[in-house]
N, C-alpha and C positions, 0 to 999 in steps of 0.2 A: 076484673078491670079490662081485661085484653080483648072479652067479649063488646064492651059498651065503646072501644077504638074502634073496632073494625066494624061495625055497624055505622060510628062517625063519618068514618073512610068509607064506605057502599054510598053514604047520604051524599057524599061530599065531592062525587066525582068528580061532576062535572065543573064545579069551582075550580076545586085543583088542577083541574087540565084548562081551563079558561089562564087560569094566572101561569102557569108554565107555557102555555105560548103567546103570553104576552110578550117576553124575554123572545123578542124577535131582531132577526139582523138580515139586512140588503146587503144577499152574499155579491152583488156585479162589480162590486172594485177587488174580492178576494184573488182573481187572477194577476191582478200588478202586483199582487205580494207572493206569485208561487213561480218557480222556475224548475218547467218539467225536464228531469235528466234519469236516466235508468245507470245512471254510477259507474257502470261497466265493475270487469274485479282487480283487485289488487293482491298479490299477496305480500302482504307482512306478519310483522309480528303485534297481537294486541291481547291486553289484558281486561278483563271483564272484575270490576269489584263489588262488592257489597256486602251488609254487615246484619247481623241479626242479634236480636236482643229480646228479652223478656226477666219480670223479676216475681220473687212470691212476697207478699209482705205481711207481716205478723204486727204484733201490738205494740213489740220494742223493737222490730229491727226486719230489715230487708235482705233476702238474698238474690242476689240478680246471676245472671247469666250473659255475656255478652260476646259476640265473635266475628269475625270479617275473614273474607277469603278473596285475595286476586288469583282468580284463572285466567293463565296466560294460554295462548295458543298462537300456534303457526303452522303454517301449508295445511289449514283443514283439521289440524287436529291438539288435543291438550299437549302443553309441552312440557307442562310441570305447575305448581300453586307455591303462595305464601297465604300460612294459615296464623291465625292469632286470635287467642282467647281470655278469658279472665272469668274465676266463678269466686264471687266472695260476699261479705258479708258490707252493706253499707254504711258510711259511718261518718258523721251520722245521717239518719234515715231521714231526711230533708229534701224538699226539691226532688223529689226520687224520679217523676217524669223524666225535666231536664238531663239531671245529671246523667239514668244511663244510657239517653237520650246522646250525648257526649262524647259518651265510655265508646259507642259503637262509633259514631262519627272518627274518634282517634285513630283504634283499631283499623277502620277504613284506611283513611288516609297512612296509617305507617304501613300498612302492607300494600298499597299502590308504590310507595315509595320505595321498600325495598325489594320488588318485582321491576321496578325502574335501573335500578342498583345494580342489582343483580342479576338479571335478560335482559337480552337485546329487545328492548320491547319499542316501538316505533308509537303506539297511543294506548292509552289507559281508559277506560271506559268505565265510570262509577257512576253506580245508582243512585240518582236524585238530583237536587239543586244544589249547586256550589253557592249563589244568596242562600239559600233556605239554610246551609251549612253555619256561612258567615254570620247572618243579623240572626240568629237563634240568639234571644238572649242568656248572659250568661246563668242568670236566673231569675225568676219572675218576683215581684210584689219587695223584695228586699233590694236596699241599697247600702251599701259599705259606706260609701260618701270617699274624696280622694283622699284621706288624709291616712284613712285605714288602706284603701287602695295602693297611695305609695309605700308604706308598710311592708306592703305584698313583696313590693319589687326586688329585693334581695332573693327569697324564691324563686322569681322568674327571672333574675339574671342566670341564678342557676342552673336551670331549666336551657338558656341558651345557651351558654355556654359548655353542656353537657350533654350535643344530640347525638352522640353516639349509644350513650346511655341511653338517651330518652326513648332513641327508635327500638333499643333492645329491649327496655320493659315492656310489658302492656300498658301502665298508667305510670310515668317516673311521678308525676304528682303526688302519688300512694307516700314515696318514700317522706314526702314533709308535712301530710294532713295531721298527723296527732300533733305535730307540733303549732299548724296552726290554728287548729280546733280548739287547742290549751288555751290558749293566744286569744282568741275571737268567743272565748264561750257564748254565750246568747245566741250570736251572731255566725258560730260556728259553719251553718250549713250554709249561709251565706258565702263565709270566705271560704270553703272548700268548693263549692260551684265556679268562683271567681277563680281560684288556683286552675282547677279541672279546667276552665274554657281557653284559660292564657294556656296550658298544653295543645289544647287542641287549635287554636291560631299559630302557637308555632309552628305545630306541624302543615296547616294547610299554607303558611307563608313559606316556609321550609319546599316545598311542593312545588307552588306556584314559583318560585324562583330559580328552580333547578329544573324545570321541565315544562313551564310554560303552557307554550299550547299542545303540547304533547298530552294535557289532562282533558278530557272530555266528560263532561256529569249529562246523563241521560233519564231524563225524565219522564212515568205513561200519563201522570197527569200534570195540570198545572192552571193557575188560577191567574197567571200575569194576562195582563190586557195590554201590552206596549207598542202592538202593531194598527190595531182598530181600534182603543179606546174606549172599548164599548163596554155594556154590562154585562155580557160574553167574555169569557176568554176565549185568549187567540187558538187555543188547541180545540176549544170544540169549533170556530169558525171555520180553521181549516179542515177538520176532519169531517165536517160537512158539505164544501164547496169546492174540496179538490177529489179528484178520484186516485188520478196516476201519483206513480213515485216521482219524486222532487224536492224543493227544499224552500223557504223565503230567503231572502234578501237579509245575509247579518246587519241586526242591532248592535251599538256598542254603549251598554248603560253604565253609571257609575255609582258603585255602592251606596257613596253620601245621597245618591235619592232616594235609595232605599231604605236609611236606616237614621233615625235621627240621634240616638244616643253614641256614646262614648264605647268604642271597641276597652274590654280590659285590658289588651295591650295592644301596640302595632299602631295606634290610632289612626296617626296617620297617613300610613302604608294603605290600609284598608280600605276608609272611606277614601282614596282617590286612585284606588283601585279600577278598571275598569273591567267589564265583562260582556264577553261575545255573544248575544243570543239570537238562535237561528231554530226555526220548524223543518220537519223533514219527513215525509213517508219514502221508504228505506222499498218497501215492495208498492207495486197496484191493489188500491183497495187491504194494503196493513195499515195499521194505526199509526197519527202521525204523533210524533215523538218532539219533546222539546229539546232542544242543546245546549247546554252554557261551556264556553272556552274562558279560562281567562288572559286577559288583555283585549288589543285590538286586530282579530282575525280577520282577513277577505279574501272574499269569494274564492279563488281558488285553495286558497287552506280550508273552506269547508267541506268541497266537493274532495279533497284530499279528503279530511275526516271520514267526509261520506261514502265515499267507494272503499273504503276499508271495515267501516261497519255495517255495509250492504253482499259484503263478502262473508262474513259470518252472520247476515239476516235468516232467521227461522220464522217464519210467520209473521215478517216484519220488526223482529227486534233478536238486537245482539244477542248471537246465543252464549257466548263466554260472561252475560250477565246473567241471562238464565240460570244456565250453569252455578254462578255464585250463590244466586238467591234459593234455587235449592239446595245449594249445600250449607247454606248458615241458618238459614232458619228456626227459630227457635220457637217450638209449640207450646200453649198450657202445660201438658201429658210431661212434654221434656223438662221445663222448668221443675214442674210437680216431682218427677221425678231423682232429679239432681236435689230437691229440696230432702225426699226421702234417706236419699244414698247419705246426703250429710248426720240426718239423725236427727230432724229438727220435730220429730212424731206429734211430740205434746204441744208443742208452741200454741199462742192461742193468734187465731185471725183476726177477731172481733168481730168474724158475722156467726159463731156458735150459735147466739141468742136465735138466729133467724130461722136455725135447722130443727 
């Protein structure tokens, strides 16, 4: 079969590069949207987060792997981490994307939060999109409807009213899923997705209200168009038409354009939430990088952001991210592995047939 593609692909070159530059763009207005500055340095204190994840999945049941690490650093060097993990069995094995999709987002967030807690940490730097975090829905194709949803809320009163707890587990959610798995049977994996995401909203509201714009989500790619409009996104625009380090001009978008459904909890906290976002190449000629703050950050609160994560710039990006992202990482090999250590030999995949 792999033979009669790439034969396709030799046939087809020149198509496929006709239709790929078609997706053209009139870079001469991208200078009104860049503002050359080289940051100068700062030293403070910053944390670099990020979460890694991977699961095996068998014919009844799933085991995932999930873990986050904030590295903190100061005057140049690590100052210490908050590390957090969870290895267990899924249950039930539903939504298993989303869900540990979730598990690591939590993770994420309560170790930014308690490296906030507990260092003097002045910004937090976490990998990815803060939208992509928030309108994730809570799970695809299934719906509770409200009635089962307010249902819920007993749970997730509890849930708020217990974050001392919630920050100390890895999932407090774990502690009430059999009971509402019992509860929701059919629907089970539904309402355990719905429970899992109102944990992880509280945490990121819990975040966002205790630290502000002290949170920065740092992204290498991204698909938003909010600056040009174009069929381009904004990060290959600029990383075409600018050379030097710099930054654009913050945006301040509002969730509700983003997302059209019903947050499971917080609703309306959420969608009138706002969010700060700003382009930046950190070095000359490094990759420019996307930023979401949330609230309404300017201008000099970016250039503050920015000359603190251009102080830890390695080849153009935060190395206390770096740093995280190799340290959580979780491979095939290691999953495979942890799936071994537990004893799970015979389990059947359900691709036997294929071997």
């Amino acid at each position: 079969m792999l033979g009669e593609v790439y034969e396709f692909v030799l046939k087809s070159l020149p198509v496929l590069k006709e239709r790929a530059s078609m997706i053209d763009f009139n870079g001469g207005r991208v200078g009104d949207y860049w503002i050359e500055s080289d940051f100068g340095g700062v030293e403070g204190c910053v944390v670099g987060v990020d979460g890694g994840r991977n699961w095996v999945e068998c014919r009844n049941f799933v085991l995932y792997v999930v873990d986050a690490e904030a590295v903190v650093f100061e005057g140049g060097g690590e100052k210490g981490s908050v590390k957090m993990f969870d290895v267990d069995v899924l249950y039930p094995h539903r939504h298993v994307e989303d869900r540990v999709a979730s598990y690591s987002e939590i993770l994420e967030g309560k170790a930014a939060y308690m490296a906030f807690r507990e260092m003097d940490v002045d910004f937090s730097f976490m990998d990815g999109s803060l939208i992509g975090v928030l309108i994730r829905p809570p799970f695809r194709g299934y719906t509770l409807g409200l009635g089962f949803e307010r249902d819920l809320e007993s749970y997730i009163d509890e849930m708020a009213n217990s974050w001392n707890m919630v920050l100390r587990d890895a999932f407090f959610s774990k502690r009430m899923l059999r009971n509402v798995v019992s509860a929701y049977r059919d629907a089970g994996g539904a309402a355990a997705s719905f429970l899992e995401s109102s944990e992880k909203l509280l945490v990121y509201k819990r975040l966002i209200d205790d630290y502000g714009s002290r949170l920065v989500f740092v992204s290498k790619t991204s698909r938003g168009c909010d600056y040009f409009k174009s069929f381009r996104s904004d990060i290959s625009i600029f990383s075409e038409f600018t050379r030097k380090s710099g930054y654009s001009p913050p945006l301040h978008l509002e969730i509700s354009n983003k997302v059209k459904w019903r947050f499971p909890v917080f609703n309306e906290y959420f969608r009138e939430l706002k969010v700060t976002v700003f382009y930046a190449r950190l070095e000359e000629h490094g990759p420019v990088l996307r930023f979401e703050v949330p609230g309404m950050v300017d201008e000099d609160r970016v250039e503050e952001i920015l000359a603190q994560a251009a102080t830890y710039s390695v080849s153009g990006y935060p190395y206390p991210l770096r740093k995280a992202h190799g340290d959580v990482k979780v491979s095939d090999d290691e999953a495979e592995r942890v799936f071994r250590l537990v004893g799970f030999y015979e389990a059947e995949r359900g691709r036997e047939f294929l071997e």
